[in-house]
C-alpha positions, 0 to 999 in steps of 0.5 A: 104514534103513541108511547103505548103503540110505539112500545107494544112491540117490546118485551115485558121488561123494556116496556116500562123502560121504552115507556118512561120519560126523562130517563127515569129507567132503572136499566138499560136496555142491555141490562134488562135484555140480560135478565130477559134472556134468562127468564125467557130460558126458564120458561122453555125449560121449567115445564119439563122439568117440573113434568119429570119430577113427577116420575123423579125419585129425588127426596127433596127436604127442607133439611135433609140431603137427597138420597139414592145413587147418583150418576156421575156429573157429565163433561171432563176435568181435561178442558182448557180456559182459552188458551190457559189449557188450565183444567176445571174443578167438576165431578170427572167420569174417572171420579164418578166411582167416588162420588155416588152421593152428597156430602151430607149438610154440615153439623158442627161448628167447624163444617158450617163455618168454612171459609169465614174469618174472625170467631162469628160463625161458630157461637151461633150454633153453640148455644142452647134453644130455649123454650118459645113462649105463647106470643103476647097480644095487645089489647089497647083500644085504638081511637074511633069514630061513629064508623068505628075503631080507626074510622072504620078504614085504618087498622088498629095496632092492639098493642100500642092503640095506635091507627095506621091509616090507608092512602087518603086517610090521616090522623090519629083516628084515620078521619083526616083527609090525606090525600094524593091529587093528580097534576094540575087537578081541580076540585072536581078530580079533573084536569084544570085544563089541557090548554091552560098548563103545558107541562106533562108529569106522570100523574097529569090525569085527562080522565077522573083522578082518584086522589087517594092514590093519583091514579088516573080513570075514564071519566064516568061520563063514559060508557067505561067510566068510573062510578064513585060511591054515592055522596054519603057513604061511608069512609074507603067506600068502594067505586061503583065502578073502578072504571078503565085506567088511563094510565099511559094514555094522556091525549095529543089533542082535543075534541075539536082537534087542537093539539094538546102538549102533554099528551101522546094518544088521539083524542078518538082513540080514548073518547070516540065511540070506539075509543078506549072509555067507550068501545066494547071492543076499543080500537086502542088500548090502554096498558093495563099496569095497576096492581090487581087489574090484568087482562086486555081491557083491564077487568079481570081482577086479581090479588094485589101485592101485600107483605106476605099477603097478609098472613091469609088473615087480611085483604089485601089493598095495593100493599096495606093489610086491611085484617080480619076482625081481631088480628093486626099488624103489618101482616095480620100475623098478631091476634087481639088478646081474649080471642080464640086462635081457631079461625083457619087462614084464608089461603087453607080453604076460601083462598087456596091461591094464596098459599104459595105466596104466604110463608105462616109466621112462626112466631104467631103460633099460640100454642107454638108448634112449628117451632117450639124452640128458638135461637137468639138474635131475637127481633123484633119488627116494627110496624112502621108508620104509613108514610114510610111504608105501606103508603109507599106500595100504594102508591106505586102504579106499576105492579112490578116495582117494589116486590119480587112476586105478583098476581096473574091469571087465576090468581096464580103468583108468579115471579116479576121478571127481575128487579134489582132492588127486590130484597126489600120486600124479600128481607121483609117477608122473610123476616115476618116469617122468621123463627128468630122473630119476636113480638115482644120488643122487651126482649129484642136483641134488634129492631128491624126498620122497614121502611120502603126505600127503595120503592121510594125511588121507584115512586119518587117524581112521579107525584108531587107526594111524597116529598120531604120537605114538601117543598123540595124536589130533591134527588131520590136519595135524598128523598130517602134519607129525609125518610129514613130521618122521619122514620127514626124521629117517629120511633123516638117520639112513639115508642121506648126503644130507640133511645135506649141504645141510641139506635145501635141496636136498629137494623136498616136496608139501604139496597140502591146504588150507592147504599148508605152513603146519604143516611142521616148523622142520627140514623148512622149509628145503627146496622146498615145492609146494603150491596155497596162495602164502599169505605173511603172517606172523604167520598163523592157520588159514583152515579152518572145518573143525576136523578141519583146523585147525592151530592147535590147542595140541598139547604133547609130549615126541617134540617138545620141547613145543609144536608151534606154536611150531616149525611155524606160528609159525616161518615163513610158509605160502609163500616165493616166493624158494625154494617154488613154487604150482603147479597142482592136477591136471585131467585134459583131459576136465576142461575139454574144451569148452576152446577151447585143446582145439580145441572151438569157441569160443562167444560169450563172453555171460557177463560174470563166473562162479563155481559153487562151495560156499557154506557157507550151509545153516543152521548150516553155517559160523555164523561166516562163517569158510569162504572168508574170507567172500568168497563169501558175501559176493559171493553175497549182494551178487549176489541183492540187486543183481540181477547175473545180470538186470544184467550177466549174471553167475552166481554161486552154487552148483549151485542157483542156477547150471546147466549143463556147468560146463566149457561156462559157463567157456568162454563167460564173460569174467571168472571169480572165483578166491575161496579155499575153507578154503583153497586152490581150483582156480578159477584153474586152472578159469579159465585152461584156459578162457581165462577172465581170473581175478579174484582176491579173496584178500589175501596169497595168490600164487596159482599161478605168480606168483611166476614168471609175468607174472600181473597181464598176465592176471588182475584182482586185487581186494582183500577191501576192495574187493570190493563194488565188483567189478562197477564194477572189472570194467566199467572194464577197457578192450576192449583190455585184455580182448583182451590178457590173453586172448592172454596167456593163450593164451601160459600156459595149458599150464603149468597142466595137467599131462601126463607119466602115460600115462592123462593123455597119452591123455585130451588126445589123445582130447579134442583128436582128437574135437574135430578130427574134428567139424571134418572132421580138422583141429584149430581153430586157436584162440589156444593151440591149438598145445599141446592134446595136447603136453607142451610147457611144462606144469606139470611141464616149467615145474616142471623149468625153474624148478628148473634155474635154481635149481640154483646158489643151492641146490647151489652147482654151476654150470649 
């Protein structure tokens, strides 16, 4: 049977886990299932949600409360925690006679800077806008050819005359082939021969390999096939045909029927008459994953994926922006000086679908006029060099890794169901956008770096590019720290800005498991974002995945010798005094039946939850490694002292413990944030719920608590103790439950992240579904101010935090 057939009958999700080889999921199986579940809730729920909304009176604004009378949230304060009999913090019926209304947004210095600690909150708001300038525009020629300004295939960077070039292109004036082969490909773009080498890889092609990227097609000999442009066309010329892929679909024997090792799929189910290169209606099928192609026989094309779809000014090519005559930049958001900014974007008239995905860049307006005043920190964000990011998204092969959103039918975006790394192409959107972006580097408090990755370690292996060194097939975070290296060598060689503070004033995204750990000696000094607030050092690797494993002795000439010694071994995986923890991205649909969403408010019954992977299938983790045993450990203690029957405690994966996850958080007192191989989002699971987080990680911050008052609203335990958790747990007083459950209420915001227009929208709809079944007006539940604003999220807290740092880093006042 082959992989496709043996898998067609899961879900979306598991099916690129059933489908890889040598463990190279990212999840489990329990912790898909998870985000499954949930999003299968979401689907049964939006709809009517968002069809009440239409009849709903909710006033959703981007800055305002909502107004009108409100109901009284439903359920009663009297409720007991498993057997604690302790009550909960919600809006009771006698209380309802009290709380018609939202508490407004805050306004003061004060009323936004609850719950933090130190002086970095307030400064933000104290300062004075200032005026914001037209955006200056580059007019630097860029090398050409007789096709043009970058061969007529790259874009050119106006500003400093540099081109950046697509996948299969290099070079300063994109003339160089650069490109990808397949495995064992010959130089006719075929195999060099299934019997001749026996050894699979993910890019081995049995059909015609298109070498730009490795992606694999039915040959052209097919009826299906694809069709190359005719020698002598121009350089980036489009297929004739693109022709069926063959990814997934490598064949078990031959056409004579001799087996073939490598692959999974019947000769005659790809190449018979009604195989999948020639059957007008195949009898097999091939999955259909590359970005830009959906439907059952993978011809129906839509919009693939580009950072902020290229401002509408571009099309988009597997994630590089090819702009639109005049404009550059990543996102096509800069405009060539000399030129008139009068053409319309794309997504107003020839492309309406875009719209939802494109948040229009502020800082691009000339004459300002969304904003015409801004705020410090001012930052500026590199295009970076091909290799190190745009290359890294055209190279991905399945559509869903590396972003948040995609194309479907009708071009109609739509989420990706989760991937936990998804805040890199978040942050980078979102940043594109910003009010605090700048186009001139001059005047940057930051640079912002972004490279892709964590795509990096979705892309990593499955091609022998990209490697560096290239002769080495290290662990992928190795891969992403010689990339992180290059990265910074590149800025200093190309541009003035590195050097002039050492790469202090830098900001980078680490956002896999063990974060920063592994960046390079060079690279250190700058601000670090990662989930992992790891501080102790000397430190080891927590991962039980040995594809993840950084500690791995690597010894080569590109770096002087032994990498460890100039990345793990030389400085710890966090620096609270000049890095941040910050949160992973959840869209809104994530934790819907929140109570800071305006959902009701159900008796919070459960005395203390976790639902996530436990690692105990024989032979999975036989050194008890994953999690630094912490779950198992506490899952073992569970069964054996009989927690769920006692006090009403679950605990365990998607086997043992049942139901919408985002419901059981709601409804649970105490919630345990337990590390996984390295980071895990169980805290901010917790807090968008309102559900006081119990931390069992030594030596780990965990996000924002090196700025915010977090032992006000958690309950930290030490792995030594944690099998007195229950007894701990029991001990905290009523009144002490009640007051970190208001102080949550206070910081729930700055753990989501808004800014992207896809999450904007989900927070309205959650927020106005949730209102329209409480006849229009929004529960005014604790926190509930905040549902559908940007006000104080992860990204306005991540903007404050950096205004106050501007002295310390830059040396310039504030």
């Amino acid at each position: 049977m082959s992989h496709w057939r043996a898998a067609a009958a899961l879900g979306p999700l598991l099916l690129a886990v059933a489908l890889l080889h040598g463990g190279l999921a990212l999840f489990t199986d329990e912790e898909v299932l998870m985000y499954r579940e949930m999003d299968e809730r979401m689907l049964s729920s939006q709809q009517p949600l968002t069809q009440s909304l239409l009849s709903s009176a909710a006033v959703l604004d981007g800055h305002h409360a909502f107004g009108g009378a409100a109901a009284a949230a439903g359920g009663s304060s009297s409720a007991g925690a498993g057997s604690s009999g302790r009550s909960l913090l919600q809006v009771s019926d006698d209380a309802a006679t009290e709380a018609w209304t939202l508490p407004p947004l805050p306004t003061t210095p004060a009323e936004h800077c609850q719950a933090t600690i130190g002086s970095w909150c307030g400064p933000y708001f104290q300062q004075t806008p200032t005026q914001r300038p037209p955006p200056p525009r580059g007019s630097k020629e860029c090398p050409s050819t007789q096709f043009g300004p970058c061969n007529g295939v790259g874009q050119c960077q106006y500003d400093f005359g540099l081109c950046y070039c697509p996948v299969g292109w290099g070079g300063p004036d994109c003339s160089q082939p650069r490109k990808r082969p397949c495995w064992r490909m010959g130089a006719d773009k075929r195999d060099e021969g299934w019997h001749k080498y026996p050894e699979w890889s993910h890019s081995r092609c049995a059909g015609l390999c298109d070498d730009d990227d490795s992606m694999c097609y039915c040959p052209p000999e097919t009826k299906f096939g694809r069709q190359l442009a005719p020698a002598g066309s121009a350089p980036g010329a489009a297929p004739l045909k693109i022709g069926r892929p063959m990814y997934w679909c490598q064949p078990s024997t031959d056409k004579e029927g001799a087996k073939v090792s490598w692959g999974a799929v019947r000769y005659e189910d790809l190449y018979g008459p009604n195989g999948w290169c020639n059957g007008e209606v195949p009898s097999f099928h091939c999955p259909c994953r590359h970005d830009g192609m959906i439907g059952a026989l993978c011809n129906i094309a839509v919009e693939q994926f580009c950072p902020n779809q290229c401002s509408g000014r571009g099309e988009c090519d597997q994630g590089f922006c090819r702009c639109h005559k005049g404009w550059y930049g990543h996102d096509c958001s800069r405009l060539r000086a000399g030129l008139p900014y009068s053409e319309e974007p794309d997504y107003v008239a020839k492309k309406p679908w875009l719209e939802p995905a494109v948040s229009p860049p502020v800082a691009a307006e000339d004459p300002p006029r969304t904003a015409p005043t801004r705020r410090r920190p001012y930052i500026y964000v590199y295009d970076v060099k091909p290799d190190y990011s745009s290359d890294i998204l055209q190279y991905r092969i399945e559509r869903a890794h590396c972003n948040y959103r995609q194309f479907e039918l009708a071009n109609a975006s739509s989420w990706i169901h989760y991937n936990a790394y998804a805040l890199e192409s978040v942050l980078h959107e979102v940043m594109l956008a910003s009010e605090h972006r700048t186009f001139d580097p001059e005047e940057a408090d930051y640079f912002y770096v972004p490279i892709m990755w964590s795509c990096l370690f979705d892309v990593y292996g499955w091609n022998p590019i990209p490697r560096w060194p290239a002769d080495v097939h290290g662990p992928r975070p190795y891969a992403a720290a010689m990339m992180q290296k290059l990265t910074a060598e590149w800025l200093n060689a190309t541009f003035p800005y590195w050097k002039k503070r050492g790469g202090r004033d830098h900001i980078w995204l680490t956002a896999t498991d063990e974060g920063a750990c592994m960046v390079w000696r060079q690279v250190w000094p700058g601000i670090m974002l990662s989930h992992w607030g790891r501080t102790e050092f000397p430190h080891k690797p927590n991962s039980q995945y040995h594809a993840d494993n950084y500690g791995h002795s690597i010894v080569h000439t590109e770096h002087d010798g032994e990498w460890l010694k100039d990345t793990s071994q030389a400085h710890p995986c966090f620096d609270p005094a000049k890095d941040l923890v910050v949160p992973a991205f959840k869209r809104s649909g994530h934790f819907a039946r929140s109570p800071y969403l305006g959902a009701p408010q159900p008796a919070r019954d459960i005395f203390a939850f976790f639902r996530g992977d436990l690692r105990i299938a024989p032979g999975q983790d036989p050194d008890c490694k994953y999690s630094r045993c912490i779950r198992q450990t506490l899952f073992n203690q569970s069964l054996a002292e009989g927690w769920k029957d006692k006090y009403n405690v679950l605990f365990g994966d998607t086997r043992h413990v049942h139901g919408d996850y985002s419901s059981l958080l709601a409804r649970s007192v105490f919630c345990f944030v337990l590390p996984g191989d390295g980071w895990s989002p169980r805290l901010e699971d917790a807090i968008l719920h309102g559900c006081i987080p119990v931390i069992i990680m030594d030596q780990v911050q965990v996000v924002f608590e090196s700025i915010l008052d977090v032992p006000n609203f958690s309950v930290r335990v030490a792995q030594k103790d944690m099998k007195e958790v229950i007894n701990i747990l029991k001990a905290v007083p009523a009144d002490r439950i009640k007051a970190m459950q208001a102080n949550l209420a206070k910081v729930w915001m700055r753990y989501r992240w808004l800014g992207v227009k896809m999450a904007d929208k989900d927070a309205r709809e959650v927020v106005s579904g949730h209102a329209a079944q409480n006849g229009g007006a929004v529960r005014p539940n604790p926190g509930a101010q905040f549902g559908a604003v940007r006000e104080d999220d992860a990204f306005s807290t991540l903007m404050q935090w950096l205004y106050a740092r501007i002295p310390e880093v830059t040396g310039k006042s504030i």
